[in-house]
Structure formats: C-alpha cells, structure tokens
PyMOL Python script that loads the backbone (N, CA, C, O; Angstrom):
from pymol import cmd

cmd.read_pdbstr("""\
ATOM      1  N   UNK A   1      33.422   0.928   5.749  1.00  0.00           N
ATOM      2  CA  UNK A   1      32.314   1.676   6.286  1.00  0.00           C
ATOM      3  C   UNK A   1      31.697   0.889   7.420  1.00  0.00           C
ATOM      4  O   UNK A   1      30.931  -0.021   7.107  1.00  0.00           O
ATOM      5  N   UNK A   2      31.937   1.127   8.707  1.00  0.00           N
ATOM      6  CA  UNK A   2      31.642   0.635   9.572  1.00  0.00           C
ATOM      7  C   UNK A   2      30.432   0.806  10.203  1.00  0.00           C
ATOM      8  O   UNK A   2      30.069   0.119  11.158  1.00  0.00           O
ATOM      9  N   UNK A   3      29.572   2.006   9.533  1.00  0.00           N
ATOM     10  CA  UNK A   3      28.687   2.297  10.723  1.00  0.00           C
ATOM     11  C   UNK A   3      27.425   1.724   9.408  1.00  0.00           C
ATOM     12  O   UNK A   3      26.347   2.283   9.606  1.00  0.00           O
ATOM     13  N   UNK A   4      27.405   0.997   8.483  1.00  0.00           N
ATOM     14  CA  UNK A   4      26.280   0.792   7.248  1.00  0.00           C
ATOM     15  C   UNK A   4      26.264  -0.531   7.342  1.00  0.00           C
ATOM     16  O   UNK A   4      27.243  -1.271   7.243  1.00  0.00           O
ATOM     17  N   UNK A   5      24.927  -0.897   7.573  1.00  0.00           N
ATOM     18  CA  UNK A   5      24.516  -2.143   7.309  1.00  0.00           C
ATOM     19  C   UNK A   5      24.135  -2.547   5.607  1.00  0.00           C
ATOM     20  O   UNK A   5      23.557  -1.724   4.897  1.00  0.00           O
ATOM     21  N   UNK A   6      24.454  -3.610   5.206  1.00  0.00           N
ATOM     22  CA  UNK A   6      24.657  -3.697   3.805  1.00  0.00           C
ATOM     23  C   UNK A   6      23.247  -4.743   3.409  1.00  0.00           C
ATOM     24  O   UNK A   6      23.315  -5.943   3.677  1.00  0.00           O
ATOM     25  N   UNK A   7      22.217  -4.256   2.871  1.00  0.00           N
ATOM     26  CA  UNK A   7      20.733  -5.644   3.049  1.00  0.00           C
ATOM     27  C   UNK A   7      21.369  -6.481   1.652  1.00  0.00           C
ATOM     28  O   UNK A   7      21.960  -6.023   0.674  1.00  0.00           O
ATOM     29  N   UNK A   8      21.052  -7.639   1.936  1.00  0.00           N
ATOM     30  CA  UNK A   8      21.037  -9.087   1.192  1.00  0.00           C
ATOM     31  C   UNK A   8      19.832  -8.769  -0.141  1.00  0.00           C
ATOM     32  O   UNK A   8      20.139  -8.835  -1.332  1.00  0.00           O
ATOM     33  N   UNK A   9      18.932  -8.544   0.189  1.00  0.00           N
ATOM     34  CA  UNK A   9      17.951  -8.370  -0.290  1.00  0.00           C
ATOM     35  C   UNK A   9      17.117  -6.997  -0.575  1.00  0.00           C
ATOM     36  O   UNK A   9      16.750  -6.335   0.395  1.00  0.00           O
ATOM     37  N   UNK A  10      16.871  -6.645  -1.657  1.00  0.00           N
ATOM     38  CA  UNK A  10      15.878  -5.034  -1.643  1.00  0.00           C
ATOM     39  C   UNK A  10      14.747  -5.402  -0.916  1.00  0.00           C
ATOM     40  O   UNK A  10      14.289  -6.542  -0.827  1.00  0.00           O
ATOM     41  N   UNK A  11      14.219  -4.154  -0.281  1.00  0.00           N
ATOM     42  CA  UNK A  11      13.108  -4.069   0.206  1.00  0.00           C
ATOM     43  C   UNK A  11      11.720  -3.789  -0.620  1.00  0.00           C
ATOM     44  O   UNK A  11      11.410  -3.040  -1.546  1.00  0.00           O
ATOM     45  N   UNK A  12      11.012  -4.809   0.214  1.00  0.00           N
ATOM     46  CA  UNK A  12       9.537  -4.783  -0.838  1.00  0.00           C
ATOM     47  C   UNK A  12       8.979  -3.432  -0.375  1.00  0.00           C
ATOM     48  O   UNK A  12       8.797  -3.134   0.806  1.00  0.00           O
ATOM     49  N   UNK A  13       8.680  -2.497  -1.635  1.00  0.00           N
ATOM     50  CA  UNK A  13       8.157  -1.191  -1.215  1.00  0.00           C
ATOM     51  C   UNK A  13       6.839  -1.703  -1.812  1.00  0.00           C
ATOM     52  O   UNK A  13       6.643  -2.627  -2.601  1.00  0.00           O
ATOM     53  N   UNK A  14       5.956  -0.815  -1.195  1.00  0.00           N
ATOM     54  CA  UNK A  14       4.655  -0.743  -1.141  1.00  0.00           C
ATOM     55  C   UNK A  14       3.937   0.058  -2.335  1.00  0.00           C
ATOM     56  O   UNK A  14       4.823   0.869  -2.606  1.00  0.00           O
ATOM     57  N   UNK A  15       3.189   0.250  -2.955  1.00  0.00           N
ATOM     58  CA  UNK A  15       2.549   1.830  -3.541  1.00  0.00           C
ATOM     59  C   UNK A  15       2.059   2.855  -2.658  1.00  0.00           C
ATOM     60  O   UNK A  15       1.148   2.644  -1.857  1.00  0.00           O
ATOM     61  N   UNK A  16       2.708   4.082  -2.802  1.00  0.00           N
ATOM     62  CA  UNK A  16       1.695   4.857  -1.838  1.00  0.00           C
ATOM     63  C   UNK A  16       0.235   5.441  -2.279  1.00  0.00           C
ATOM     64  O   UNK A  16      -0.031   6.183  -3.225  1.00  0.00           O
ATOM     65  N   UNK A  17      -0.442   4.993  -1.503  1.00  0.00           N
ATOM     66  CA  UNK A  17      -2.143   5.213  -1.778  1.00  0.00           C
ATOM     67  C   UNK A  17      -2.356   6.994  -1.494  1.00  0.00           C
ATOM     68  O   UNK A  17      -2.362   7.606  -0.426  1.00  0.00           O
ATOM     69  N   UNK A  18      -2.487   7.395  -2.630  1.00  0.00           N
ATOM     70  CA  UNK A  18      -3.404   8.873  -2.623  1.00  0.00           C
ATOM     71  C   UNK A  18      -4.300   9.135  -1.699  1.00  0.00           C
ATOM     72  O   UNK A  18      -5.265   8.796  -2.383  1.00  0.00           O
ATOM     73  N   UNK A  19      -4.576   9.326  -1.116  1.00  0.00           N
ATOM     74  CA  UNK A  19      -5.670  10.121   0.077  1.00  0.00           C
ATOM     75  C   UNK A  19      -6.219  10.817  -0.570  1.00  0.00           C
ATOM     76  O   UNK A  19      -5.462  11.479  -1.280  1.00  0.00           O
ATOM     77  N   UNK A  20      -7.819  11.135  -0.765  1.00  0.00           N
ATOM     78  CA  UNK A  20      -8.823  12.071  -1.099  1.00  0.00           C
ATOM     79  C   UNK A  20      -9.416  12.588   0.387  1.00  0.00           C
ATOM     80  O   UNK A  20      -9.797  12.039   1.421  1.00  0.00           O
ATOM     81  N   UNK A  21      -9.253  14.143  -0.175  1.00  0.00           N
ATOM     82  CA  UNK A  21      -9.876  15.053   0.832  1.00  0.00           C
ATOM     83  C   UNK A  21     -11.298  14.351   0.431  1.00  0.00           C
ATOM     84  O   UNK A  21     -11.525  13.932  -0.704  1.00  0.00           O
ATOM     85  N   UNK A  22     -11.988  14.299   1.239  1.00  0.00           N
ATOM     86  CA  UNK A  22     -13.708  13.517   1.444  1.00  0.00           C
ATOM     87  C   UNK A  22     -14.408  15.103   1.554  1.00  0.00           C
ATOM     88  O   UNK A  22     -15.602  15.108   1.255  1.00  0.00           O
ATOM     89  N   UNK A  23     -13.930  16.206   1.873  1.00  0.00           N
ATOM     90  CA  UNK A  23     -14.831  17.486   1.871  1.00  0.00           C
ATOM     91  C   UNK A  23     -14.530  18.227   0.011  1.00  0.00           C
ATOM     92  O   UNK A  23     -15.394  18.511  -0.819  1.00  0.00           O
ATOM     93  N   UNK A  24     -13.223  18.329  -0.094  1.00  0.00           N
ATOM     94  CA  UNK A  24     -13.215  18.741  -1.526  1.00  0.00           C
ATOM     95  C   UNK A  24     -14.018  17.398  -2.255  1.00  0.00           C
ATOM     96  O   UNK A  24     -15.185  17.663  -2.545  1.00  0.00           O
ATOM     97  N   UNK A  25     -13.708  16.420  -2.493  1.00  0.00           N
ATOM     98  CA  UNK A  25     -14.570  15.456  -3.313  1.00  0.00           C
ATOM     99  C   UNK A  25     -15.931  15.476  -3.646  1.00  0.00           C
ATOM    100  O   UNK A  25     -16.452  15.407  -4.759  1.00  0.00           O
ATOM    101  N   UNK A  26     -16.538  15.602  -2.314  1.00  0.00           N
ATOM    102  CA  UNK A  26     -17.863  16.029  -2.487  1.00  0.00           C
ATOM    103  C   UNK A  26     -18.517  17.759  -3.015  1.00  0.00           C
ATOM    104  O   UNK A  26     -19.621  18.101  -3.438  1.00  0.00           O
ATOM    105  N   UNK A  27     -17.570  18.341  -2.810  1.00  0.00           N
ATOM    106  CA  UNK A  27     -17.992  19.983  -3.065  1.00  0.00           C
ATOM    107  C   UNK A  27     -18.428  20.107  -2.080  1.00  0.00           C
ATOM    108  O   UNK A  27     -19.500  19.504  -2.029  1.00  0.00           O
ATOM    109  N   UNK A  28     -18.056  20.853  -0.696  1.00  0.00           N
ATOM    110  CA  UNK A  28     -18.447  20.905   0.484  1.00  0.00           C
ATOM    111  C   UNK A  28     -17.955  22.243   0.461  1.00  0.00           C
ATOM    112  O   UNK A  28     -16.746  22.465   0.527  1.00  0.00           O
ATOM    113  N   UNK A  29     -18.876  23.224   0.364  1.00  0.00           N
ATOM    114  CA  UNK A  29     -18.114  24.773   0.795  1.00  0.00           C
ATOM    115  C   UNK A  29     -18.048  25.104   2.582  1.00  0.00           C
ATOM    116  O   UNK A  29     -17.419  26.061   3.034  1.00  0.00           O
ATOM    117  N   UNK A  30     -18.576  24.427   3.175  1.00  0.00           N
ATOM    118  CA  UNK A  30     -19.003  24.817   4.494  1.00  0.00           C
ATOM    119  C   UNK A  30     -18.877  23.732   4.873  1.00  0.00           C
ATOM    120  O   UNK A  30     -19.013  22.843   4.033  1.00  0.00           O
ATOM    121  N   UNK A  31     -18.541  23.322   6.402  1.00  0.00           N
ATOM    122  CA  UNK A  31     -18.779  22.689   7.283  1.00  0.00           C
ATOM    123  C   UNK A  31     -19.924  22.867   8.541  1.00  0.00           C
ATOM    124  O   UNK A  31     -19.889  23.652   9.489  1.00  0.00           O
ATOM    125  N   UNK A  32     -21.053  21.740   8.153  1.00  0.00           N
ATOM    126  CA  UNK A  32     -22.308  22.486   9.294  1.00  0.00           C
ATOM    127  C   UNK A  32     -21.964  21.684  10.374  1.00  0.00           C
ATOM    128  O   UNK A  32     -21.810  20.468  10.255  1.00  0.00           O
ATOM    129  N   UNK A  33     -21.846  22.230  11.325  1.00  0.00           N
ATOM    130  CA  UNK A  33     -21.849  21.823  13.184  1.00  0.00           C
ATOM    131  C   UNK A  33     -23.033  20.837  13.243  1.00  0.00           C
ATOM    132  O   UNK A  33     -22.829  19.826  13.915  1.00  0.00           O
ATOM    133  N   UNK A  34     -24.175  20.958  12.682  1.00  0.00           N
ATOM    134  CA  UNK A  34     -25.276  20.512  12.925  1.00  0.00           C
ATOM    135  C   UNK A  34     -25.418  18.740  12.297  1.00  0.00           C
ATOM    136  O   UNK A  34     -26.037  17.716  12.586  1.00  0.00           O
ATOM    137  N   UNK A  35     -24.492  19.176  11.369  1.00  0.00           N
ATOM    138  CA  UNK A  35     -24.315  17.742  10.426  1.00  0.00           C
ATOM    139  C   UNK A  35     -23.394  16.160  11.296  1.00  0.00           C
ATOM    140  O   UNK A  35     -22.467  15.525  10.792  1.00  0.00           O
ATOM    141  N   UNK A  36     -23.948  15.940  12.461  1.00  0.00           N
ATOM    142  CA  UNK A  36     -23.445  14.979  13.311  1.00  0.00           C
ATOM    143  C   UNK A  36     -22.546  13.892  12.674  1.00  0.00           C
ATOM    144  O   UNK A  36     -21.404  13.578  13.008  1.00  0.00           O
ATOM    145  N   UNK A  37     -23.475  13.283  11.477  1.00  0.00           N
ATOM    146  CA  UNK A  37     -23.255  11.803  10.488  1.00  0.00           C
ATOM    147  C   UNK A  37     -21.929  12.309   9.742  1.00  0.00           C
ATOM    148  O   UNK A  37     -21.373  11.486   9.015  1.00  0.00           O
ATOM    149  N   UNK A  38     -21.479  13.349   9.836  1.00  0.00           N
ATOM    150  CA  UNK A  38     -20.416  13.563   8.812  1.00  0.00           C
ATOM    151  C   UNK A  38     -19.496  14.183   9.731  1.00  0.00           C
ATOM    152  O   UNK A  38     -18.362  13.908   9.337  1.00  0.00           O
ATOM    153  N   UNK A  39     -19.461  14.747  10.561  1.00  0.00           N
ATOM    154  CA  UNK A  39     -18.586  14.736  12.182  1.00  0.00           C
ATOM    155  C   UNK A  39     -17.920  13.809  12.311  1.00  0.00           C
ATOM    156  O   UNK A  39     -16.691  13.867  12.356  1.00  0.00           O
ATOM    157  N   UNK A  40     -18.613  12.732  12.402  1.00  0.00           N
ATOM    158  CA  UNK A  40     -18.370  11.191  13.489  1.00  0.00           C
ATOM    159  C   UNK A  40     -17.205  10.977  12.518  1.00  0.00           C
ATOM    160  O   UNK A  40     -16.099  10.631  12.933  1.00  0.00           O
ATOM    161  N   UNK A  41     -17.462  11.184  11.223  1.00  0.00           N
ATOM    162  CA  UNK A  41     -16.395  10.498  10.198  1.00  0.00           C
ATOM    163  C   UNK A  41     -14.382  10.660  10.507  1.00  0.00           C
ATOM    164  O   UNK A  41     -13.452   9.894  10.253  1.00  0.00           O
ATOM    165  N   UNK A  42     -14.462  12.277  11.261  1.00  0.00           N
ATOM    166  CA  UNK A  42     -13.587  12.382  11.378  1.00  0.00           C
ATOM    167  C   UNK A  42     -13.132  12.676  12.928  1.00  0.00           C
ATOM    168  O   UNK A  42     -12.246  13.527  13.005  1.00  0.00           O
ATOM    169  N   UNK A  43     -13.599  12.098  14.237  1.00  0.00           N
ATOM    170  CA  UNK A  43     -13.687  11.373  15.087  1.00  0.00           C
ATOM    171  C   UNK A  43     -12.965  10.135  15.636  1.00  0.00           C
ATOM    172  O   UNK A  43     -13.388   9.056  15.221  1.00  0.00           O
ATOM    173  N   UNK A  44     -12.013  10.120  16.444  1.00  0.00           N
ATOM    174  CA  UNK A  44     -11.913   8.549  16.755  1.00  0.00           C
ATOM    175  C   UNK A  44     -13.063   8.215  17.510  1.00  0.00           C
ATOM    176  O   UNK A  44     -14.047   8.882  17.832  1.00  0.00           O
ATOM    177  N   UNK A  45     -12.596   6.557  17.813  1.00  0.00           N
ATOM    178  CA  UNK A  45     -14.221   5.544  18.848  1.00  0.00           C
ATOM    179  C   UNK A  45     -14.109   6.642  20.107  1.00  0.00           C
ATOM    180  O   UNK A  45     -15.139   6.970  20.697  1.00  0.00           O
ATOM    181  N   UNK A  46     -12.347   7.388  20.627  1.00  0.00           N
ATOM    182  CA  UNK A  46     -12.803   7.706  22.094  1.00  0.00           C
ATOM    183  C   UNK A  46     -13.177   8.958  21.960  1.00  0.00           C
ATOM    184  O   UNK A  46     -13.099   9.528  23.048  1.00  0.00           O
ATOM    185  N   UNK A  47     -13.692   9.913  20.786  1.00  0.00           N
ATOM    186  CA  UNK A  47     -14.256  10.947  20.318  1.00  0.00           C
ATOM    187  C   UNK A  47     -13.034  12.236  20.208  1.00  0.00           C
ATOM    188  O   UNK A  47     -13.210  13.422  20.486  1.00  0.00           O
ATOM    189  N   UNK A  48     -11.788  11.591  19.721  1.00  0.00           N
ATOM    190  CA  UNK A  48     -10.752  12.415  19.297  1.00  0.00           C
ATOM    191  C   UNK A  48     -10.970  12.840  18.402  1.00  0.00           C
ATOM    192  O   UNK A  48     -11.789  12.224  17.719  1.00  0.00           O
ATOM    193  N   UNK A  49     -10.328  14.291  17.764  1.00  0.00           N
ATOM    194  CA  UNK A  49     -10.263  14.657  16.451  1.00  0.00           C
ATOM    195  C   UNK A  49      -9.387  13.813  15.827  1.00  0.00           C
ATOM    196  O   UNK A  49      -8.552  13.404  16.634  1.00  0.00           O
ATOM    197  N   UNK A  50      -9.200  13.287  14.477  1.00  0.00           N
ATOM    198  CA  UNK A  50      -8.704  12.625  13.706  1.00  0.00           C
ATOM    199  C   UNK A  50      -7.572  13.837  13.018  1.00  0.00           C
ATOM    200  O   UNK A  50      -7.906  14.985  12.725  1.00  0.00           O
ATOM    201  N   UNK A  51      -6.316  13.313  12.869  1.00  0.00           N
ATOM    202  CA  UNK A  51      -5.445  14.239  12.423  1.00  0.00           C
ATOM    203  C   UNK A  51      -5.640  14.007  10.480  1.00  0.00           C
ATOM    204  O   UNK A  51      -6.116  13.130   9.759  1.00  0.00           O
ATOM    205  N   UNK A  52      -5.082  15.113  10.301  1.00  0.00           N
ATOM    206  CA  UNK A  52      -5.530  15.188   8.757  1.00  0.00           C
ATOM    207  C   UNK A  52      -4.511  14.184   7.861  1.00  0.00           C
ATOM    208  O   UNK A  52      -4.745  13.938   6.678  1.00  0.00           O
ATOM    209  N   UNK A  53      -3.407  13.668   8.550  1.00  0.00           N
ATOM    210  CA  UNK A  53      -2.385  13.042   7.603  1.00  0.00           C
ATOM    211  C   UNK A  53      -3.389  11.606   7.440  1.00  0.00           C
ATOM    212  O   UNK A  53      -3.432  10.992   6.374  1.00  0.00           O
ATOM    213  N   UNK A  54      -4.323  11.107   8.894  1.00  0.00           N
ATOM    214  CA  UNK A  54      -5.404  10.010   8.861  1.00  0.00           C
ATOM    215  C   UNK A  54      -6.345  10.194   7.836  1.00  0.00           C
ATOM    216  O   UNK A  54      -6.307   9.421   6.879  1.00  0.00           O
ATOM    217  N   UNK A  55      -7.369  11.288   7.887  1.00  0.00           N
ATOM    218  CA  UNK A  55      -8.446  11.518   7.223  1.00  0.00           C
ATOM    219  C   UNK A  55      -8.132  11.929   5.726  1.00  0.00           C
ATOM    220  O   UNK A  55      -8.751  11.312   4.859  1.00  0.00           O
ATOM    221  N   UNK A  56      -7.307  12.828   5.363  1.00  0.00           N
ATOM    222  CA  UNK A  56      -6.768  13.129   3.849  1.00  0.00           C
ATOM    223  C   UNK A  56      -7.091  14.685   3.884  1.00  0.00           C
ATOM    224  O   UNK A  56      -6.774  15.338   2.889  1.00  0.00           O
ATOM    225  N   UNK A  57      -7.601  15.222   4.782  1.00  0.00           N
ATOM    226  CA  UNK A  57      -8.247  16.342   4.328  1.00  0.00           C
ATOM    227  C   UNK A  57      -7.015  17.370   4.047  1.00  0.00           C
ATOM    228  O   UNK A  57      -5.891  17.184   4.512  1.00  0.00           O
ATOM    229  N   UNK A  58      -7.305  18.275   3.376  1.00  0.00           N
ATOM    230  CA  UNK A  58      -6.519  19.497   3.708  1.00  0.00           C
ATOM    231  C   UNK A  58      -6.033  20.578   4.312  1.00  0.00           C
ATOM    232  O   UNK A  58      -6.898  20.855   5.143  1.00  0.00           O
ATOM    233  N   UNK A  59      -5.207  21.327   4.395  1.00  0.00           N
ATOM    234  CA  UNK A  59      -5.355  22.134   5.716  1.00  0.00           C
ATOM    235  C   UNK A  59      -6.325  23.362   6.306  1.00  0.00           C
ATOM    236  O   UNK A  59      -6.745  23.603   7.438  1.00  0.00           O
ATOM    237  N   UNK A  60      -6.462  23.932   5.193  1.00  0.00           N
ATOM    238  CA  UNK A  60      -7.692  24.727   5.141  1.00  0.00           C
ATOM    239  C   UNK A  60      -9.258  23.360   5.716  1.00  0.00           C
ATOM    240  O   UNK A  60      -9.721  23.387   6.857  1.00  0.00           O
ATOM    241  N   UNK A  61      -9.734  22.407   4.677  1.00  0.00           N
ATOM    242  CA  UNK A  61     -11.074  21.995   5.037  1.00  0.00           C
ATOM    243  C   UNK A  61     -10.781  21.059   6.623  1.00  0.00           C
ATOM    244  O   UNK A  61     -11.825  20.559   7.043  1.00  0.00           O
ATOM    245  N   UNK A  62      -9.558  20.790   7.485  1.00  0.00           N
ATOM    246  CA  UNK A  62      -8.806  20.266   8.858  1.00  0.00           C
ATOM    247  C   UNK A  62      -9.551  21.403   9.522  1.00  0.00           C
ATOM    248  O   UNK A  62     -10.538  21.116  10.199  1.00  0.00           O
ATOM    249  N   UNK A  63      -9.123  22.850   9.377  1.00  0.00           N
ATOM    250  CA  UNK A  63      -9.146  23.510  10.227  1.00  0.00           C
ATOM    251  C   UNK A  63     -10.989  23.783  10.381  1.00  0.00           C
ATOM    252  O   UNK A  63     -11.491  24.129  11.450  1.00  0.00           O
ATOM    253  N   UNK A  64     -11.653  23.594   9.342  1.00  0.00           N
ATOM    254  CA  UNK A  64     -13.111  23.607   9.333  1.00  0.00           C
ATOM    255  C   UNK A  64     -13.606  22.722  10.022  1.00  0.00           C
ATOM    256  O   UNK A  64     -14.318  23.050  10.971  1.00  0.00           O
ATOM    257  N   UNK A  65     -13.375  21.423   9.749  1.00  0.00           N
ATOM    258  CA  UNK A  65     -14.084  20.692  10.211  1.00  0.00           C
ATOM    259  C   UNK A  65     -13.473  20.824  11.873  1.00  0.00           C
ATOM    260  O   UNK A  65     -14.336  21.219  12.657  1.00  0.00           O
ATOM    261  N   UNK A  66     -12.301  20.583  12.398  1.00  0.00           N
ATOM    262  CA  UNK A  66     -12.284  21.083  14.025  1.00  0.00           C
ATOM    263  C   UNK A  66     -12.919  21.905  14.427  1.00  0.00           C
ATOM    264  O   UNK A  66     -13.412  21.609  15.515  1.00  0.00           O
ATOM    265  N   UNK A  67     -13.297  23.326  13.894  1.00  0.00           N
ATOM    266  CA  UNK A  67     -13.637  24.564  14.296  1.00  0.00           C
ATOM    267  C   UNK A  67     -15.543  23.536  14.351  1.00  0.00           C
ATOM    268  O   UNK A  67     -16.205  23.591  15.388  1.00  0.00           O
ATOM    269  N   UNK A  68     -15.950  22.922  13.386  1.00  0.00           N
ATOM    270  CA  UNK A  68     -17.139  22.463  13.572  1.00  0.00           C
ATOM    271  C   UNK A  68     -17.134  21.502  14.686  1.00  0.00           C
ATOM    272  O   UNK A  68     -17.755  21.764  15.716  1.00  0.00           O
ATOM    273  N   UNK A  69     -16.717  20.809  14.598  1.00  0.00           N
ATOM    274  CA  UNK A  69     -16.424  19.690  15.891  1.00  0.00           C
ATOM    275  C   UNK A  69     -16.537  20.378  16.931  1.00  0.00           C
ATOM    276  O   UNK A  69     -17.478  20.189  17.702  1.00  0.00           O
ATOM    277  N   UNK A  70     -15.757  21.149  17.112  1.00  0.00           N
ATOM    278  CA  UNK A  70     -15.758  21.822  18.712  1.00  0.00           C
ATOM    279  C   UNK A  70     -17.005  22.469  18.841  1.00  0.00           C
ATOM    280  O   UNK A  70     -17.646  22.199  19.858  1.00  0.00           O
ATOM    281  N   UNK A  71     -17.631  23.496  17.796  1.00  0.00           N
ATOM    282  CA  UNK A  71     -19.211  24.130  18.080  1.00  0.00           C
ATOM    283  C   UNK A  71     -20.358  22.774  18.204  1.00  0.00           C
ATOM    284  O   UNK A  71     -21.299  22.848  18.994  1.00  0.00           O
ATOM    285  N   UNK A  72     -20.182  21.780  17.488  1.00  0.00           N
ATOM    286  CA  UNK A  72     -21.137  20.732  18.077  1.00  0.00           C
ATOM    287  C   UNK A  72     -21.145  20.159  19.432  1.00  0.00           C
ATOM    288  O   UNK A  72     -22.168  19.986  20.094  1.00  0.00           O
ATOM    289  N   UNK A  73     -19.725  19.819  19.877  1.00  0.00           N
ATOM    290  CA  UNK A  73     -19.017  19.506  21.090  1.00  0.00           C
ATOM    291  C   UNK A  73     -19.873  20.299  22.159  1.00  0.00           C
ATOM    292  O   UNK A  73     -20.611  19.803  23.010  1.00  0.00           O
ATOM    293  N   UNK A  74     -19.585  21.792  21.906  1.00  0.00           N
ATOM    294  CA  UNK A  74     -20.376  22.757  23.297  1.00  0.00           C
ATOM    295  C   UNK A  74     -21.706  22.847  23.166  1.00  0.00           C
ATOM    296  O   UNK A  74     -22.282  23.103  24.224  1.00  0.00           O
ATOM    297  N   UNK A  75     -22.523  22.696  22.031  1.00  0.00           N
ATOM    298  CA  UNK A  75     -24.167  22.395  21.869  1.00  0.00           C
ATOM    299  C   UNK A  75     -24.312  21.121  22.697  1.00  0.00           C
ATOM    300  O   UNK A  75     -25.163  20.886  23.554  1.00  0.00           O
ATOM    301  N   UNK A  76     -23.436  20.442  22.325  1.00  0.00           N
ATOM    302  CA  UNK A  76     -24.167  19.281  23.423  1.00  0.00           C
ATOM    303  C   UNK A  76     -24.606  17.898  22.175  1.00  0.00           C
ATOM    304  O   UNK A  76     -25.498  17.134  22.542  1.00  0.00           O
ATOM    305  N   UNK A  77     -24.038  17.678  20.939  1.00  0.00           N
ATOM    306  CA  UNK A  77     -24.169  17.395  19.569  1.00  0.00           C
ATOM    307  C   UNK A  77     -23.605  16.410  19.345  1.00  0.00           C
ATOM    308  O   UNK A  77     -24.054  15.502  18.644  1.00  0.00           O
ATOM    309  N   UNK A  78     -22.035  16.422  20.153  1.00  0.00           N
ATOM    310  CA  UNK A  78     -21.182  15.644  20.229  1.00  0.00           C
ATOM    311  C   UNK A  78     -20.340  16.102  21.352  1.00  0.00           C
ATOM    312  O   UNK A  78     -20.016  17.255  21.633  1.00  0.00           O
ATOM    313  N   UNK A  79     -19.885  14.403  22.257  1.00  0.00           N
ATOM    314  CA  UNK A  79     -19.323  14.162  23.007  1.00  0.00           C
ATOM    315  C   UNK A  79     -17.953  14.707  23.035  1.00  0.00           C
ATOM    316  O   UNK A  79     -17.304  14.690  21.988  1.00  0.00           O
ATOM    317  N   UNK A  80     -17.421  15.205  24.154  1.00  0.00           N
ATOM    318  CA  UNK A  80     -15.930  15.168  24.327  1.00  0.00           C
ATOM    319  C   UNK A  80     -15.531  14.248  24.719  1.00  0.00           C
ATOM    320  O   UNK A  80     -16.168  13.483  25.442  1.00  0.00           O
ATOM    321  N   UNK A  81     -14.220  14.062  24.296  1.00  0.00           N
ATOM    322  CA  UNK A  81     -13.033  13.318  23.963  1.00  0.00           C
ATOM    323  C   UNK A  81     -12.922  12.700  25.428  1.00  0.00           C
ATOM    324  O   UNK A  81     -12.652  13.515  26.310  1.00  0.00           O
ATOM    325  N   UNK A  82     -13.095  11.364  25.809  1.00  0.00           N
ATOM    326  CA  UNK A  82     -12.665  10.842  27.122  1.00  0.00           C
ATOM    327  C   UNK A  82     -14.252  10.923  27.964  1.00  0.00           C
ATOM    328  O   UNK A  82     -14.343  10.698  29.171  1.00  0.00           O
ATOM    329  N   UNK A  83     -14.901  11.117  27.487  1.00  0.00           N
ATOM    330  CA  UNK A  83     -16.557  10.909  28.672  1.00  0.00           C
ATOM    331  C   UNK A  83     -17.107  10.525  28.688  1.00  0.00           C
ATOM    332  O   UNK A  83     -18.145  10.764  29.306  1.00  0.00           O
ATOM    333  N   UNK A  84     -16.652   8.797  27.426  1.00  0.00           N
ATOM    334  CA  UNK A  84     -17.417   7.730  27.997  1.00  0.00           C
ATOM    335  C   UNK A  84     -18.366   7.435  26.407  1.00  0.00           C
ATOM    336  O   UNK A  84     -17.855   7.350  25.290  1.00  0.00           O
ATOM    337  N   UNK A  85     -19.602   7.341  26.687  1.00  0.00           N
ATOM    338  CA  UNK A  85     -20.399   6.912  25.397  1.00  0.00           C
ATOM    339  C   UNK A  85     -21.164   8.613  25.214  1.00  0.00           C
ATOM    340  O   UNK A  85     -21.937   8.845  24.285  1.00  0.00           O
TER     341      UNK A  85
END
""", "prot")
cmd.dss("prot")
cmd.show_as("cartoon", "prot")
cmd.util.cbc("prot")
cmd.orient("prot")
C-alpha cells in the first residue's frame, strides 16, 4: 500500500467538549434587539456575527439572535462590522 502512511504511535485524542446553547440554557423565548450586553456575547472584537458552530447555539435561536443583531445594528445600538470602535 503505497499511498498510506503507517503512525508509530496512536494519536492523543482529545474529549470533545459539549457546547451549550447559552439562549436555550437560560429559557430565552425571544431575542430583544434592545438587550446590547447579551448581543456583544455573540459578536467578534471587529463586530462580526459569531458563527453558531463558535457560540453553541442552535439553528433556530442563530437565526434569532442575527435577525436581532442586525435590528440593533440599523438603530444605531450596535456597530457594524469593520467601522472601527
């Protein structure tokens, strides 16, 4: 078998760490636009949305919290992505 590299040694596997959705955990039926401190959470520093495989969330409470992000974003609540502080 020419094309298989054969390891000397097994590889140290890791545990994989569970991710908790942070909106189901708490009982969060809604996502408020208005709620800045809990925005930022899922935010990068340059005011990106955070993808959900990062944050844990699910796909349903992902699509909430963006849809909130962006209505704070155009209030003027929170910064877009790239404009600085």
């Amino acid at each position: 078998m020419a094309g298989k590299v054969q390891r000397t040694e097994p590889r140290a596997l890791m545990p994989k760490r569970v991710k908790v959705d942070p909106i189901a955990s708490n009982k969060i039926d809604r996502v408020d636009y208005k709620d800045v401190n809990f925005l930022r959470k899922f935010l990068s520093e340059n005011g990106k949305i955070l993808p959900a495989r990062i944050t844990g969330c699910s796909r349903k409470n992902q699509r909430m919290v963006t849809k909130a992000i962006k209505r704070a974003r155009e209030i003027g609540f929170l910064p877009f992505a790239g404009t600085g502080t």
